[in-house]
C-alpha positions in Angstrom: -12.2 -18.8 -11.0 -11.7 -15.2 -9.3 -8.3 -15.1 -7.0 -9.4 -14.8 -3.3 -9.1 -11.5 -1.8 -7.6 -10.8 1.5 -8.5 -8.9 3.9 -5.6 -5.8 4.6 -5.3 -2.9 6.7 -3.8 0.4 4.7 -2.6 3.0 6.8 -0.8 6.7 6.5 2.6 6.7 7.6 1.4 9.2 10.4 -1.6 6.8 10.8 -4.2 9.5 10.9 -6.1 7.5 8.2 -6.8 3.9 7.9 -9.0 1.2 5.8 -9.9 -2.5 6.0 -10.0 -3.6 2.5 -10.5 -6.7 0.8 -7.7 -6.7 -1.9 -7.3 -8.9 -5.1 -3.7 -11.3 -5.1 -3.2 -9.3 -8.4 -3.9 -5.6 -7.1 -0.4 -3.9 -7.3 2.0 -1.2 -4.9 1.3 1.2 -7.2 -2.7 0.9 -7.5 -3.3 0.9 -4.0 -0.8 3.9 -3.6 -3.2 5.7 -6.3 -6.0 4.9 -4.4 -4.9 6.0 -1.5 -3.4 9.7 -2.7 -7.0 9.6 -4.5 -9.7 8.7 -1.5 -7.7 10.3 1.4 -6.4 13.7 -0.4 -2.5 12.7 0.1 -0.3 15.6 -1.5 -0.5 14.0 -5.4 3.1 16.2 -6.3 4.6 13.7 -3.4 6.1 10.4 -4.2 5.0 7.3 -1.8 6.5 4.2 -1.0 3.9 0.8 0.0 5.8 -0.6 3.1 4.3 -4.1 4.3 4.9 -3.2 8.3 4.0 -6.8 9.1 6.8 -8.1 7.1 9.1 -5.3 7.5 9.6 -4.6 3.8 8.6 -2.3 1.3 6.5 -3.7 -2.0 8.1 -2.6 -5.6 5.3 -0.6 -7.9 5.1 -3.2 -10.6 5.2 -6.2 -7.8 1.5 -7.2 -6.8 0.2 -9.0 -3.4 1.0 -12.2 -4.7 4.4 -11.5 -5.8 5.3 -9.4 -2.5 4.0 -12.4 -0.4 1.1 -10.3 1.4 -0.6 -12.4 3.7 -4.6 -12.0 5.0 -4.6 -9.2 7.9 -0.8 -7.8 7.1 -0.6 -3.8 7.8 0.3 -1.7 4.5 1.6 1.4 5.5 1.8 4.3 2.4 4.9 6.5 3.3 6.2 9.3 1.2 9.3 9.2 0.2 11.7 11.7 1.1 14.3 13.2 -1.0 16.8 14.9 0.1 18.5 17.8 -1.3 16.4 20.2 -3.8 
């Protein structure tokens, strides 16, 4: 039996673009970061962190929807990470 999806809003952290998806329980941080650097042109040389802004905390690459607890209509912002120095 296929996992149920769930419906998801992925944002920028700027918010200037956004998408209703319907994601698999087994879709990871890091795919959904991909896709987003991929379909919206995000700077690919930048790294990106997957911050679940309903829940207030941020989802590890590797960890997937299940694992992360990421309920049906939570907001999942894609921030870059910043580093300092350079």
């Amino acid at each position: 039996m296929l996992p149920q999806t769930r419906k998801l809003q992925v944002r920028t952290a700027d918010q200037t673009r956004r998408a209703e998806l319907d994601l698999s329980p087994d879709e990871t941080g890091a795919a959904i970061i991909q896709s987003a650097v991929e379909h919206w042109a995000l700077p690919a040389d930048a790294d990106y962190a997957l911050v679940n802004v309903t829940q207030g905390r941020a989802l590890k690459p590797g960890e997937t929807l299940e694992e992360a607890g990421v309920a049906a209509g939570d907001v999942l912002e894609v921030q870059p990470v910043l580093v300092a120095g350079g």
